[in-house]
N, C-alpha and C positions, 0 to 999 in steps of 0.2 A: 314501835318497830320502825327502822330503817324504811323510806320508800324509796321504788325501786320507779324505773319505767313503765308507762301503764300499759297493759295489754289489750284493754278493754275500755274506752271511754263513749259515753252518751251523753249529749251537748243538748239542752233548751227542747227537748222532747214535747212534744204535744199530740195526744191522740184525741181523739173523739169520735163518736159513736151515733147513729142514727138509729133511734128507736121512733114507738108509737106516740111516745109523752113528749118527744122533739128531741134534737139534737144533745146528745149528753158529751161535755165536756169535763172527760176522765183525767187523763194526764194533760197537766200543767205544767210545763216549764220545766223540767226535771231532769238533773244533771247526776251522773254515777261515773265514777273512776273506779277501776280493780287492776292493783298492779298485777307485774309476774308474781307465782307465789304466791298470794294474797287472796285471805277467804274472807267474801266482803255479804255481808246479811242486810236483808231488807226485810223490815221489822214494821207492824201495823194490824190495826184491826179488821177484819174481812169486811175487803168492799172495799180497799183504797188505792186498789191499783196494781196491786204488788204484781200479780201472773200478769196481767196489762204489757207491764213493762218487761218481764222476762218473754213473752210471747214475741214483742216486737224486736228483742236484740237476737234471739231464735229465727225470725223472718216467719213466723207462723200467728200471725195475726191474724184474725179472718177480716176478710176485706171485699166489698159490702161484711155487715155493716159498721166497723171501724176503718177510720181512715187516719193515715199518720199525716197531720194538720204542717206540721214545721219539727226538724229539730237535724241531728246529725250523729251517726254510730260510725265511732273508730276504732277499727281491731288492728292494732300493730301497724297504727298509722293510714290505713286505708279505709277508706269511707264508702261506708255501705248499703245505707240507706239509697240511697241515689245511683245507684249499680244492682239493679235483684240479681244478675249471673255473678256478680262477685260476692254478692252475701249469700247465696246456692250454695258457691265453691266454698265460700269459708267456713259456713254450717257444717258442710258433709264431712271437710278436710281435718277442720280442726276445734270443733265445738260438739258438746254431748249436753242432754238434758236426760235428766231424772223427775218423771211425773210424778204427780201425787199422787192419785189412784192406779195401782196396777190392775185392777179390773178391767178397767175401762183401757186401759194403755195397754195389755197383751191380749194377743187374739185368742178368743174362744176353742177355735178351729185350726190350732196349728200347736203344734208339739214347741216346748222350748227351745232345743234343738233347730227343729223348723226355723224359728224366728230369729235363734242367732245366728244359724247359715246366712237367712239372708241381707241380715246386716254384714257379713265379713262379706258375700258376695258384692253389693249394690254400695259399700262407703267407697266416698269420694266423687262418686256419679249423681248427676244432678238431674237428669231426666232419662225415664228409663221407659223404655216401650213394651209394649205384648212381646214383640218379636225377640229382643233384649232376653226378654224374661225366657221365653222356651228356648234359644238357644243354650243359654246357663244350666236349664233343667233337663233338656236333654245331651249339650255336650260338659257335663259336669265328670270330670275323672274320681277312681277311688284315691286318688292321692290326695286331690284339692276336697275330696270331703274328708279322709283324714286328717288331714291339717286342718281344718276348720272347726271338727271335733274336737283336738286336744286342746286348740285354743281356748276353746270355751271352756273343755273340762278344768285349763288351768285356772281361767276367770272365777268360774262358778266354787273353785276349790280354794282359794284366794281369799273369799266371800265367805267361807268358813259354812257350805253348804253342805251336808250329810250327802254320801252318794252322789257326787255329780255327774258320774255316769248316769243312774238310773233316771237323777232327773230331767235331764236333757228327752228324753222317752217320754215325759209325763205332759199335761195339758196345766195350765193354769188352773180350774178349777180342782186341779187335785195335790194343791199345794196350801200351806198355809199364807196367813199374812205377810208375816215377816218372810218367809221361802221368797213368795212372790215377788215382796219391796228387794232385795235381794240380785234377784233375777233382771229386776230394771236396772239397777246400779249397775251389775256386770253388761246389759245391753250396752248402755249407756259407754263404759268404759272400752267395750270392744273394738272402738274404731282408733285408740288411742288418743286424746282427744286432752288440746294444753288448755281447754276452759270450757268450764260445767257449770251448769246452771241446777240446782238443784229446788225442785216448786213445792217445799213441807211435803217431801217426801217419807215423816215419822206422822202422820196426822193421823191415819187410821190405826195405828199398832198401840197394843197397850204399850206400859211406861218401862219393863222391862226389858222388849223387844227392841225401841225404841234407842234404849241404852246400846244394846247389840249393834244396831243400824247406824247410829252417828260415832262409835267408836269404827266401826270397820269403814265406813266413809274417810274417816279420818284417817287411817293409814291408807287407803287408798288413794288418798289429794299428797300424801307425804310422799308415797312409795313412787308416783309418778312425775312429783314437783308439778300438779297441777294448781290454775288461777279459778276461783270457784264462787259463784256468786248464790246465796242459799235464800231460801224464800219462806219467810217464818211467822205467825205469828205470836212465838212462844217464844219468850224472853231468856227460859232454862235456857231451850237452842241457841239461842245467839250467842251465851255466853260460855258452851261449852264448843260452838266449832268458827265463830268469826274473828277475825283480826280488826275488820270495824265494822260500824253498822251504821246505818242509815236509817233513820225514822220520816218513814211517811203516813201521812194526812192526806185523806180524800183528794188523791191522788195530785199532791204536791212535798217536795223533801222539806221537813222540819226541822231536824237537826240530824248532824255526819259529828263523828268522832269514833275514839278506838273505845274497844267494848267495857273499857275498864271506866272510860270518859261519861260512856253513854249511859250504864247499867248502874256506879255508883254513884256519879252522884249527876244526873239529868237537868239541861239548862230549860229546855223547850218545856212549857206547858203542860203541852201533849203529853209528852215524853215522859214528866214526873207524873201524870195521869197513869199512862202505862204501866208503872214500874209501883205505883204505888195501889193497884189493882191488882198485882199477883198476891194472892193467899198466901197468909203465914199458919203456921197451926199456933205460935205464941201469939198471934193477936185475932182474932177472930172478926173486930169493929173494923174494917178497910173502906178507905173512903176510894170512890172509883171516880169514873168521869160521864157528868148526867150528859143525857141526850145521844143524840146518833149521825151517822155520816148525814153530811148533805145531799140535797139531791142535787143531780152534774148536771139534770134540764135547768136547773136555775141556782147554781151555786152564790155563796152569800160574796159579797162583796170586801175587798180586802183583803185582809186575812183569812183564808175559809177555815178556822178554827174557831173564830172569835165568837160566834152565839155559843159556844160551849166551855170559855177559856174565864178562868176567874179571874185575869190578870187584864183582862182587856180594857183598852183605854178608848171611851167613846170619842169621836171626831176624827182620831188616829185608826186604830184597828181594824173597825169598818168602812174607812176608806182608801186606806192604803195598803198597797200588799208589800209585805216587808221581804226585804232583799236578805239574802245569807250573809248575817254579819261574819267577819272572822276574828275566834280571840290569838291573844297570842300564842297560844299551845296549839294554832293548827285548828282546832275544834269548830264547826261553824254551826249556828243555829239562825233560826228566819222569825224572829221577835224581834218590836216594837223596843222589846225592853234593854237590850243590851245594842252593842256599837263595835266598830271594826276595834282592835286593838287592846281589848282589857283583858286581863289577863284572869287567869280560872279564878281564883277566890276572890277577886271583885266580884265578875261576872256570879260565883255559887251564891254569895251577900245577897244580890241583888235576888235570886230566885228564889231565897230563904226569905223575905223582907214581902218579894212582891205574892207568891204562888201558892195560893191552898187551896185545896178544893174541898169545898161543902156543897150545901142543895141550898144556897143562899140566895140572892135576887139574880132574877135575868138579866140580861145584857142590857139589856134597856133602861133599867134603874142602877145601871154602877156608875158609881162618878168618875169624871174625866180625870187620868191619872195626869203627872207629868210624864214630858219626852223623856226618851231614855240620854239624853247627852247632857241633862240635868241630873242624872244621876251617876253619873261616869268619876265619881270624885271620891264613891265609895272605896275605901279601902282596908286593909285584914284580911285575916285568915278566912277559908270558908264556914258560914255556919249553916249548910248546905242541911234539910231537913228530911231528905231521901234514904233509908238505909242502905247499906249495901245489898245488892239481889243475891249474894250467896246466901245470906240468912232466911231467902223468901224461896230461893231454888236453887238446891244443891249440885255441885258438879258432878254427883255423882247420876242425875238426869231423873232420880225420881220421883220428881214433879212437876217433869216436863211435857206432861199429859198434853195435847193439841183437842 
């Protein structure tokens, strides 16, 4: 696709977190562009960051005990991080989120109705008082609760929700799953809002629902021409609603490319772990990827992939942390193995040649590979050993189970 101007850019990010085990250093360094228009996924195994980083470009990080260490968030050129009344204004004005759990994210104790009044009442306002509040509730006319009613009714009917009248009356717990996920979307949307963050807002719904919920999301980012950045880590997902994707690692980016880059045929390590961990029903034997996230009180040194990576070159790997090379299709990944400028099927050669994962020898017993600017000479078609993910998850989302 064509890129456009970005709407949304996140520069050398760094968070970290105070606990009882010491200081955990979550996010690393971590850069995200999402143009206008542009639905951009962030992809990973639970525990690497992913809600981390939508939390802090939301400005809802909790703080003790995360703190944002360095980095810089630009929305439409204006920098936010370093302004909280300007990243207030621009959350309320022009950014929505879609939580995971709607349990937890709608109240017990207030009608749905209740809860979208008072989002049409309070968006755009960044600090609201007691007194705020019962003036609203006692000088509130029947016209501004009429209009606020049909607004919703049109949202909630939009949403393709049975009786939006009646449900507006109803409580959260007398709705189903999908109603509920539903119900957050239209929140979400009511303030009208040119960029959404969406946190695997399909994670609890079976695979049918689920289908429901990423198709009507999907006319709803069209129908508004909103910029949407989606939080996943189910690979179906990404391949049925992003324009690119992002892979992260314990809370650093491993490889950026578009999803056709990312899902068919995978440069990063990681990445081909990922992708070649999704279940097929024609192959049953799937080699996955041993071992588990690092711990961020003492993350490994270099590359924080490498005790886990079959590719890893000792002396290299473990000591240095590799920079986002870029090939020349745009694509970039942050391996040892490749180098700025080669182009896709050098660079797939080399990831067919160097990457497979077995339960072979630990990091400690691989021999030391060569650099990758000794191998920069490769050249040919790809013999890229990743199949395509439609043959592992269908578009049509039925095995996009979370």
């Amino acid at each position: 696709m064509s890129r456009t101007d970005p709407i949304l850019e996140l520069r050398d990010l760094e968070v970290h977190f105070d606990t009882f085990d010491g200081r955990a250093r979550v996010i690393n360094d971590v850069d995200i562009t999402v143009d206008e228009g542009e639905t951009v996924a962030i992809v990973g195994e639970s525990g690497c960051g992913k809600s981390v980083t939508a939390e802090t470009i939301m400005g809802m990080l909790p703080q003790p005990p995360g703190e944002i260490v360095d980095g810089e968030l630009y929305y439409k050129g204006e920098e936010l991080l370093g302004d909280q009344t300007a990243h207030e204004r621009v959350k309320s004005e022009s950014m929505g989120m879609i939580f995971q759990d709607p349990m937890t994210s709608l109240s017990p104790v207030f009608t749905v109705g209740e809860m979208m009044r008072d989002v049409l009442t309070y968006q755009g306002k960044t600090n609201v008082g007691w007194l705020e509040i019962v003036r609203n509730v006692l000088g509130r006319r029947d016209a501004d609760e009429a209009e606020m009613r049909d607004r919703s009714v049109e949202l909630l009917d939009q949403l393709q929700i049975p009786d939006p009248e009646g449900v507006l009356d109803r409580y959260p717990i007398e709705l189903s799953g999908g109603m509920r996920q539903r119900v957050l979307i239209a929140m979400a949307m009511l303030g009208e809002p040119e960029f959404l963050i969406a946190d695997e807002p399909t994670t609890a719904l079976d695979v049918t629902v689920q289908d429901q919920i990423l198709d009507l999301l999907t006319e709803q980012i069209e129908r508004e021409n909103l910029s949407m950045l989606y939080i996943t880590h189910n690979l179906g997902v990404a391949r049925r609603i992003a324009d690119r994707i992002y892979v992260m690692y314990a809370g650093e980016i491993a490889e950026v490319g578009t999803r056709d880059e990312i899902l068919d045929e995978p440069l990063h390590p990681y990445s081909r772990g990922l992708v070649d961990s999704v279940p097929k029903l024609t192959e049953f034997d799937r080699d996955g990827i041993e071992g588990l996230l690092p711990d961020y009180t003492d993350p490994p040194s270099g590359c924080r992939f490498h005790p886990r990576c079959p590719a890893a070159m000792s002396g290299t790997c473990d000591v240095e942390r590799p920079p986002r090379y870029e090939l020349s299709s745009g694509q970039e990944v942050a391996c040892h193995l490749y180098e700025d400028g080669l182009s896709r099927a050098e660079a797939a050669e080399i990831a067919a040649e160097e990457i497979e994962f077995d339960s072979g020898a630990a990091f400690e017993d691989r021999p030391t590979s060569e650099p990758a600017q000794d191998r920069s000479s490769v050249k040919g078609e790809s013999a890229g050993t990743t199949a395509s993910i439609d043959a592992q998850t269908p578009r049509s989302a039925e095995d996009t189970d979370e």
